[in-house]
TORSEDREN-240067 format. One line per 4 residues: their letters; for each residue x, y, z of C-alpha. Coordinates in Angstrom, 2 decimals, always signed. Example, Ala and Ser with C-alpha at 12.3 -4.5 7.8 and 13.67 -1.06 7.14 Angstrom:
<nodes>
AS = +12.30:-4.50:+7.80 | +13.67:-1.06:+7.14
</nodes>
This chain:
<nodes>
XXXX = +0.00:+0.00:+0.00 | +1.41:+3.08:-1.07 | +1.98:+5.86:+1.88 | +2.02:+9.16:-0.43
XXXX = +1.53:+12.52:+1.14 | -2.33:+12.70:+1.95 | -4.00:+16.07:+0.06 | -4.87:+18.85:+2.87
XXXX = -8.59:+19.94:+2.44 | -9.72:+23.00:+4.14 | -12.41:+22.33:+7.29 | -15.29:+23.54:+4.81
XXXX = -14.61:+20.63:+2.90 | -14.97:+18.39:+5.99 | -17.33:+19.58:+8.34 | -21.07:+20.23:+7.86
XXXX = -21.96:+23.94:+6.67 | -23.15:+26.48:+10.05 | -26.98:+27.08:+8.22 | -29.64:+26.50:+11.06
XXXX = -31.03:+23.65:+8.55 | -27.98:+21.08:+8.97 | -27.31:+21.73:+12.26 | -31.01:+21.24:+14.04
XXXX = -31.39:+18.43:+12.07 | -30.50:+16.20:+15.02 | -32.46:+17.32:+17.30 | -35.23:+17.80:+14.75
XXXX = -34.86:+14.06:+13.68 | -35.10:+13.17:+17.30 | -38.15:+14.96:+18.28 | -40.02:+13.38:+15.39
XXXX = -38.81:+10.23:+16.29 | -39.65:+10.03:+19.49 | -42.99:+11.83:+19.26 | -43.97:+9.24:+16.27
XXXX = -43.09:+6.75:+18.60 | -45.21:+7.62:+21.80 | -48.03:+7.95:+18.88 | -47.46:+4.47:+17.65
XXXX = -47.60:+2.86:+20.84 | -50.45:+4.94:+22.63 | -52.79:+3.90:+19.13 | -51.26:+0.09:+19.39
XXXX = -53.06:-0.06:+22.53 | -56.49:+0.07:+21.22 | -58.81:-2.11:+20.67 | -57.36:-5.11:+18.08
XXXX = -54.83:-2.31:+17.41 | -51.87:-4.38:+19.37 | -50.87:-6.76:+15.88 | -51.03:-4.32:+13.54
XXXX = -48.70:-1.52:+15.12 | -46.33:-4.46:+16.10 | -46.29:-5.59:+12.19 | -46.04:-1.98:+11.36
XXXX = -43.40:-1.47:+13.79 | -41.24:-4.76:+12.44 | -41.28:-3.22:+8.54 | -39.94:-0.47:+9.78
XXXX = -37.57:-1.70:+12.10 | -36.10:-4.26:+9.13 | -36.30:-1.26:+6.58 | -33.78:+1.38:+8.69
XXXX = -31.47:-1.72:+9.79 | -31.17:-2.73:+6.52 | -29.15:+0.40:+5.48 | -27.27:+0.71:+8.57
XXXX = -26.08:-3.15:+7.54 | -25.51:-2.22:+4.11 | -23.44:+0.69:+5.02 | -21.45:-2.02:+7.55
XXXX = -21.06:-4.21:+4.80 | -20.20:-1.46:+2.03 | -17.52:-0.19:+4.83 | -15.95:-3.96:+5.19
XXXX = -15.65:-4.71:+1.40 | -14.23:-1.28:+1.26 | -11.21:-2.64:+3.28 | -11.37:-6.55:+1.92
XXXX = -10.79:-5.24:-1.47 | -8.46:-2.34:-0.63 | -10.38:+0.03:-2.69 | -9.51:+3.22:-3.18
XXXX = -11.83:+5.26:-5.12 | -14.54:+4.81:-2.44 | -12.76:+6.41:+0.29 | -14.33:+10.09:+0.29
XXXX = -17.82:+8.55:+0.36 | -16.64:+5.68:+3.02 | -17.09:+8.60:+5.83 | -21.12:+8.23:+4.92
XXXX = -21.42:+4.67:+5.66 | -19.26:+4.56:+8.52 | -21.77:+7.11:+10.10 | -24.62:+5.39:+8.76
XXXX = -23.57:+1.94:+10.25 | -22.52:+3.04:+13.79 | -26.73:+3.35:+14.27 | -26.01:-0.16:+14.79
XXXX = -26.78:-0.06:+18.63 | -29.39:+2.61:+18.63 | -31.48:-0.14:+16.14 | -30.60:-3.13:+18.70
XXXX = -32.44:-0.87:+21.38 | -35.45:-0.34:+18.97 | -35.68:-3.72:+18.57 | -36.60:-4.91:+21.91
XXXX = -40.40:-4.05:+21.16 | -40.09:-6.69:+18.69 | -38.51:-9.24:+21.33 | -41.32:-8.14:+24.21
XXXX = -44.08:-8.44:+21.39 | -43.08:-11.51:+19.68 | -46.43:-13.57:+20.70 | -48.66:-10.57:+18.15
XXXX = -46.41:-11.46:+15.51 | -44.98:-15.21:+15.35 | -47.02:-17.74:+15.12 | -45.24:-20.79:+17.17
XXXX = -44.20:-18.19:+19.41 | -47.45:-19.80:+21.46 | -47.16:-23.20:+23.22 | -50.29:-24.67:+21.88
XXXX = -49.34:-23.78:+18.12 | -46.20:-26.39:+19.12 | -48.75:-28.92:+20.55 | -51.11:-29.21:+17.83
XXXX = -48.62:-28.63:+14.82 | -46.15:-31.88:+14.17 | -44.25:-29.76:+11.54 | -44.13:-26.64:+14.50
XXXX = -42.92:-29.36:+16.82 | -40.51:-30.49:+15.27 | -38.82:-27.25:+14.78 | -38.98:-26.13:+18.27
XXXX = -35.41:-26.59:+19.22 | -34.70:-23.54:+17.18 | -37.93:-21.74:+16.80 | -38.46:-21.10:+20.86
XXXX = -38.44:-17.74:+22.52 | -35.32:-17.87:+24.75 | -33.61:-19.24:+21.70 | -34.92:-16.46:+19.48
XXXX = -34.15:-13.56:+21.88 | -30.22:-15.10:+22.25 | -29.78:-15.15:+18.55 | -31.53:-11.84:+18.16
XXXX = -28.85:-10.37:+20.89 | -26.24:-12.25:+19.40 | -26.38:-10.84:+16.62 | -27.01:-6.69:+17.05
XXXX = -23.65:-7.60:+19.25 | -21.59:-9.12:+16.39 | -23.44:-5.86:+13.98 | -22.21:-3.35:+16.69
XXXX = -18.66:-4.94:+17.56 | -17.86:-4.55:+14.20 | -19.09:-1.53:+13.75 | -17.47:-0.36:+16.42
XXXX = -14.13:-1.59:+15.47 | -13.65:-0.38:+12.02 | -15.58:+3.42:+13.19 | -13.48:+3.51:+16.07
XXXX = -10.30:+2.86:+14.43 | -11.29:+4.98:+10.89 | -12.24:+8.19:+13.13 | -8.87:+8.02:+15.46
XXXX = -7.06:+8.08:+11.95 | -8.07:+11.41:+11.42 | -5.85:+12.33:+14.58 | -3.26:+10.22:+14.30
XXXX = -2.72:+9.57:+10.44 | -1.39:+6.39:+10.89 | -1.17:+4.13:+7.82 | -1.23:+0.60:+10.41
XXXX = -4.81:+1.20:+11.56 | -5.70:+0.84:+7.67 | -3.77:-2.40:+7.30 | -5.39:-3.64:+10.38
XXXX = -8.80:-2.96:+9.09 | -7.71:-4.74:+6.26 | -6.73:-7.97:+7.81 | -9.94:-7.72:+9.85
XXXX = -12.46:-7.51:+6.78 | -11.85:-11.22:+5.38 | -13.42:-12.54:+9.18 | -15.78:-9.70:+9.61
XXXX = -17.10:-10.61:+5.75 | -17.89:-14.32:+7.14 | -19.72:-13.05:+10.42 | -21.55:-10.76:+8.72
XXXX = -23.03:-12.89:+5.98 | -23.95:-15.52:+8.64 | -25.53:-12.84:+11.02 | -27.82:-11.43:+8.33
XXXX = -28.81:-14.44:+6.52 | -29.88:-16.06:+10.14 | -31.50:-12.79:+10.93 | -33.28:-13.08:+8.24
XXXX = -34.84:-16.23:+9.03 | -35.77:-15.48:+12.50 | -37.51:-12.33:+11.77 | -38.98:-12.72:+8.19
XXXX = -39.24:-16.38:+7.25 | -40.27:-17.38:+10.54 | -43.64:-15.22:+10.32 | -44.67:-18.08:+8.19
XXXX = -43.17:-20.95:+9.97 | -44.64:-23.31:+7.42 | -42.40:-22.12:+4.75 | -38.16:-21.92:+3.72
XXXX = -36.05:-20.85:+1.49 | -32.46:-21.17:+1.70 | -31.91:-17.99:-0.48 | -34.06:-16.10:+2.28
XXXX = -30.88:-14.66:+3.53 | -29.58:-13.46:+0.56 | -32.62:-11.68:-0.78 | -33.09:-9.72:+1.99
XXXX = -28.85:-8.98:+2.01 | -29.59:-7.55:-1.63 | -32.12:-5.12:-0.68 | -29.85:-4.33:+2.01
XXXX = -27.31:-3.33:-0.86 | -29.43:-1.93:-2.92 | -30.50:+0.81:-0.15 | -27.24:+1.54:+1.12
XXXX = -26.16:+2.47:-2.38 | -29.32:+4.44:-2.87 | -28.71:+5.86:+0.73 | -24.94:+7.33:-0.04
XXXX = -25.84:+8.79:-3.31 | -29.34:+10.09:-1.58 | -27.20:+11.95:+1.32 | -23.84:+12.95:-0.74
XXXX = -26.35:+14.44:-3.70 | -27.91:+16.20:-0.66 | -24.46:+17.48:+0.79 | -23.65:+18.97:-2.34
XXXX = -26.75:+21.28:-2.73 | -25.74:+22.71:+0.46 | -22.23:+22.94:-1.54 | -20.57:+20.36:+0.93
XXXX = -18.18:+18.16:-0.38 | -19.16:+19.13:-3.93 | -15.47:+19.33:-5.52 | -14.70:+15.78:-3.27
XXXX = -17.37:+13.97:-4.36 | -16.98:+14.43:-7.74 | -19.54:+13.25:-10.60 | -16.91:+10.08:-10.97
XXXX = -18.01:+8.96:-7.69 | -21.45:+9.38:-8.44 | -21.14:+7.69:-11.62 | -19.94:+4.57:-9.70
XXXX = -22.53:+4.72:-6.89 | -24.97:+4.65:-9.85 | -23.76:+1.68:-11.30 | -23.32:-0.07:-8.29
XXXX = -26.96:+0.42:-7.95 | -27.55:-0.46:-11.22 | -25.92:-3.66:-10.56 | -27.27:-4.70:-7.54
XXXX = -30.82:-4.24:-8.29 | -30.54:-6.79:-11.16 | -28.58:-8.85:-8.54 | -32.24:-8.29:-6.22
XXXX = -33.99:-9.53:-9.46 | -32.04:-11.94:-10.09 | -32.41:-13.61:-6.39 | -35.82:-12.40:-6.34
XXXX = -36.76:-14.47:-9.80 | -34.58:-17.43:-8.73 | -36.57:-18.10:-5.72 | -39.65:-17.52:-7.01
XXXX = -38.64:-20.18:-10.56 | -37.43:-22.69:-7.91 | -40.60:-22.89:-6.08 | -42.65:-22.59:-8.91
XXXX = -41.05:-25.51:-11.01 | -41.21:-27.93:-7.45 | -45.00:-27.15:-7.22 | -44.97:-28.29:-3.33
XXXX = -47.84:-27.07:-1.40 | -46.39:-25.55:+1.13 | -43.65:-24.17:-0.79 | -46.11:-22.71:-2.70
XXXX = -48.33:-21.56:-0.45 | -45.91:-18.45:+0.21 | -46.24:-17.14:-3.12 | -50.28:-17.58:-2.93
XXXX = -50.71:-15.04:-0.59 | -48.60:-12.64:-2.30 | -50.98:-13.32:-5.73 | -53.94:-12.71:-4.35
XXXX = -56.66:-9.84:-3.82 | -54.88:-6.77:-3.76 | -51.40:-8.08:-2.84 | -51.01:-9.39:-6.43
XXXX = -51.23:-5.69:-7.51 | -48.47:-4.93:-5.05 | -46.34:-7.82:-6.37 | -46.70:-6.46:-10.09
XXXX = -45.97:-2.50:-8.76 | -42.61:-4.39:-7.16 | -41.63:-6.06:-9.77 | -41.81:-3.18:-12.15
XXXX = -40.97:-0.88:-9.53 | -38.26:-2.68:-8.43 | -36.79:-4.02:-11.67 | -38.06:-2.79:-14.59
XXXX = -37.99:+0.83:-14.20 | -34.74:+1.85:-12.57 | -33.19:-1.05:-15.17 | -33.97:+0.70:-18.07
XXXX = -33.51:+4.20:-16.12 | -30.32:+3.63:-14.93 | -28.87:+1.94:-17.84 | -27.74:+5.17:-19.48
XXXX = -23.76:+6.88:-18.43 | -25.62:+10.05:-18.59 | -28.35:+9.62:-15.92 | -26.01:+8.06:-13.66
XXXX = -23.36:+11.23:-13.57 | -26.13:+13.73:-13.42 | -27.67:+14.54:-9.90 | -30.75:+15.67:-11.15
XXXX = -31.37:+11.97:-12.27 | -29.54:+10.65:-10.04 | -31.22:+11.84:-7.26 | -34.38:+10.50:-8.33
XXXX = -33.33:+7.27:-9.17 | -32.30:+6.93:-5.40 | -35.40:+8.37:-3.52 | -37.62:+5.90:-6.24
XXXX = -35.39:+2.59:-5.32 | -35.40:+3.57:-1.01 | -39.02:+3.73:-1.69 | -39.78:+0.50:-3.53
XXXX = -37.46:-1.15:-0.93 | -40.46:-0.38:+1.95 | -42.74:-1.86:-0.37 | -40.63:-4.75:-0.77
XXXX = -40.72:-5.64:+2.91 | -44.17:-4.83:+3.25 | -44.77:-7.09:+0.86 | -42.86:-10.05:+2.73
XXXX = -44.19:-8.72:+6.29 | -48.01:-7.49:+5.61 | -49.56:-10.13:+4.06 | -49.36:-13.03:+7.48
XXXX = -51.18:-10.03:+8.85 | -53.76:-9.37:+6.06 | -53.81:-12.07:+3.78 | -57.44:-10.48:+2.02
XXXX = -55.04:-7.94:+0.12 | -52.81:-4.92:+1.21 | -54.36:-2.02:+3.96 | -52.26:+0.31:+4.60
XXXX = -52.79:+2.37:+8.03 | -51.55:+5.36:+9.81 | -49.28:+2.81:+12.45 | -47.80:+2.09:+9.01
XXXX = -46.76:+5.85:+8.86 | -46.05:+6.37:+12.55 | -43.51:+3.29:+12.90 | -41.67:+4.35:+9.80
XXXX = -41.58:+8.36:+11.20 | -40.42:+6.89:+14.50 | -37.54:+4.19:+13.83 | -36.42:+6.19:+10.91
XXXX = -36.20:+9.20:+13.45 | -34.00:+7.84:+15.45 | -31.99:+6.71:+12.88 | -31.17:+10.52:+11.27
XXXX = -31.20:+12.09:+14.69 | -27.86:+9.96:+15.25 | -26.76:+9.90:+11.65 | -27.01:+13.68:+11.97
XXXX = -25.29:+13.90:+15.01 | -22.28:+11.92:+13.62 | -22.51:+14.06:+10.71 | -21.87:+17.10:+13.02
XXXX = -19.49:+15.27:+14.71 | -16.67:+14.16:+12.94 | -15.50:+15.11:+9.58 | -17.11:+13.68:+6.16
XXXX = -14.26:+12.10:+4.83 | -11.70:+10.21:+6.47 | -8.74:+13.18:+5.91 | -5.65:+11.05:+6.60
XXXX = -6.60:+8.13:+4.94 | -3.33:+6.98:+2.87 | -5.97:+6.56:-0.16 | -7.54:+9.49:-0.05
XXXX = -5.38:+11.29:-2.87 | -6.41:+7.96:-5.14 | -10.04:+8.93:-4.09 | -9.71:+12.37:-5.18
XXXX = -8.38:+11.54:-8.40 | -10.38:+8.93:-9.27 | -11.59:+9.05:-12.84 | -13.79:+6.54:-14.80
X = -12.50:+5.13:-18.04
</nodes>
C-alpha cells in the first residue's frame, strides 16, 4: 500500500456547513422520532390495534437496519478489497452503520411483542402442529431472543471496530490502523453474511413458519445493498446542494454509486426471480403456499408494482452513463429505489397479517416516522461530529483523483 503525502482539504470541505437547517437536524430528527413513537404505541393499545402496530413497527424496524447493515457491509468490502476510489464517500457509511446499537435498542419491542407477531411463538401452536414441533429446538423464545442479541452484538462490535479505528485516523494519520482494518475484513465478511442471513430467518421467514427458502438470507442482504447504495448517493447528492463536499465527491463517484446500484438491483432480481422459478417448477404445497398469498386480492397488484418498480424501471432508467453522472437523475433514481425497498418488505411482512389484500394504516406511517427518526437524529449527530471524509486516509489522494474510463 502506497503511503504518499495525503491532500490537505480545508475544514469547509470536511465539516457540515453552520446554516440553522444542517445543524437542528438532530435534534429535529429526534423529536419526530420520538414523538412518532409515543403515537405508535399509545394507538397500538387500542382495541385489536396491538398486531397491527407491532407488524407496522417490524417493517420499519427491518427497513432502517437494513441500510445501517448495508453501510457495515459497504464499509468492510471497502477494506477486503483495498479500494480506493470509495474512500471520500466511506465517511457516509461509517456514520450510517454506527446506528447499529441505537437499532438493537429499537428492537426490543419486537422481542417483548413476539407472541402478536410469530405464530409458534405460542405453546399450543407447538402442541397441535407436528411440523411446529418439530422445529422447536430452534424456533423457541429464549432461543430467538439469544440469537436476536447475538447478533445486534456481532453488527455493533464490528461496527465499532472499524468506526473507532477509521475516526482516530483522522488524529493520528497512521497508515497501520488501515492495514489492520484490512486484515480484519476477510473474518468480519464471514460473520456478517452468517448474522444477516440467520437474521433473516428469524424475523422474516419465521412469520410463516410453514415455509423456507435457503436464499431467504440473501434476498433480503440484496435489498440491504441496494438501499445503502441508494442511501450514499441520496445523502452525498444532498451534501452537495448545500455545496458540501461538492469538488470531493466528484460526478466520478457518483457515476460509480450509480452503477453499483444499477448492478445490484438486477442482482435483487435476479435472487428475487430465482426463488420464485425454484418454487414454482417444485409445485410443493407448502412451498407454494408463500407465493399464494402474495398473488392474491390486492397483494397481487403490489407484487406487479414491485416487480416493475423494483426491476423494470430503474433497469432501463439507470442503464444510461448520462443519468447516472447527473444529480438531477440521479437523485431520483435513489429516492424511487429507497421507496420500492419499503414496499418490498411490506410485501414479505403485511400479508401473514392481512392475507385479504394490502391495507395500509396510519401505524404504518407512525412506525416508519419513528424508527427512521432515530436513525437521522444519530446519523445527523455523527454528521456534526466528525468530519465527512476520512482526511488522513493513505488513499484518499487515489479517491480524489479517481476518474472513470
Amino acid at each position: 500500500m502506497s503511503h504518499a503525502a495525503t491532500p490537505t482539504l480545508s475544514q469547509d470541505q470536511l465539516r457540515l456547513p453552520r446554516s440553522a437547517v444542517w445543524r437542528s437536524l438532530p435534534w429535529a430528527a429526534a423529536a419526530v422520532g420520538l414523538l412518532a413513537l409515543v403515537v405508535h404505541w399509545l394507538l397500538g393499545r387500542g382495541a385489536g390495534a396491538a398486531r397491527q402496530a407491532h407488524f407496522s413497527y417490524l417493517v420499519a424496524m427491518l427497513y432502517w437496519l437494513s441500510i445501517a447493515l448495508g453501510a457495515l457491509f459497504f464499509v468492510i468490502v471497502q477494506f477486503a478489497t483495498k479500494a480506493g476510489w470509495s474512500v471520500v464517500v466511506r465517511r457516509l457509511a461509517e456514520h450510517a452503520m454506527i446506528t447499529l446499537p441505537l437499532l438493537g435498542l429499537l428492537f426490543v419491542p419486537i422481542v417483548g411483542g413476539m407472541h402478536e407477531l410469530f405464530h409458534w411463538s405460542h405453546p399450543e401452536a407447538m402442541q397441535h402442529d407436528a411440523l411446529l414441533a418439530s422445529k422447536a429446538p430452534y424456533l423457541n423464545v429464549p432461543f430467538f431472543s439469544a440469537r436476536a442479541l447475538l447478533y445486534f452484538v456481532t453488527w455493533t462490535a464490528l461496527a465499532w471496530l472499524f468506526y473507532r479505528r477509521s475516526v482516530r485516523q483522522d488524529l493520528d494519520g497512521a497508515p497501520q490502523a488501515t492495514e489492520r482494518l484490512q486484515r480484519l475484513s476477510g473474518p468480519a465478511i464471514i460473520l456478517f453474511a452468517l448474522t444477516v442471513t440467520f437474521a433473516a430467518f428469524d424475523w422474516l421467514m419465521s412469520l410463516d413458519p410453514h415455509w423456507y427458502s435457503t436464499m431467504f438470507g440473501v434476498y433480503y442482504f440484496a435489498g440491504c445493498v441496494v438501499a445503502i447504495f441508494a442511501f450514499l448517493a441520496l445523502v452525498g447528492l444532498l451534501l452537495r446542494r448545500a455545496r458540501v463536499l461538492a469538488d470531493v465527491i466528484t460526478v466520478e463517484h457518483y457515476h460509480d454509486l450509480g452503477k453499483l446500484l444499477f448492478g445490484f438491483t438486477v442482482f435483487w432480481t435476479y435472487i428475487a426471480f430465482s426463488q420464485f422459478m425454484l418454487i414454482w417448477y417444485g409445485n410443493l404445497p407448502e412451498e407454494t403456499i408463500w407465493y399464494a398469498r402474495r398473488l392474491i386480492g390486492s397483494w397481487g397488484q403490489v407484487t406487479l408494482v414491485l416487480a416493475l418498480g423494483h426491476f423494470v424501471v430503474p433497469f432501463f432508467y439507470l442503464m444510461t452513463r448520462a443519468t447516472k453522472r447527473r444529480g438531477a437523475t440521479l437523485l431520483p433514481a435513489a429516492l424511487w429505489l429507497l421507496t420500492v425497498h419499503y414496499l418490498d418488505l411490506y410485501w414479505l411482512v403485511m400479508p401473514i397479517l392481512h392475507p385479504e389484500g394490502a391495507r395500509p394504516c396510519l401505524l404504518d406511517l407512525t412506525a416508519f416516522l419513528g424508527v427512521g427518526g432515530c436513525f437521522v437524529a444519530l446519523f445527523g449527530r455523527q454528521l456534526r461530529r466528525h468530519a465527512l471524509v476520512p482526511m488522513r486516509d493513505p488513499r484518499l489522494a487515489e479517491s480524489l483523483a479517481f476518474e472513470n474510463y
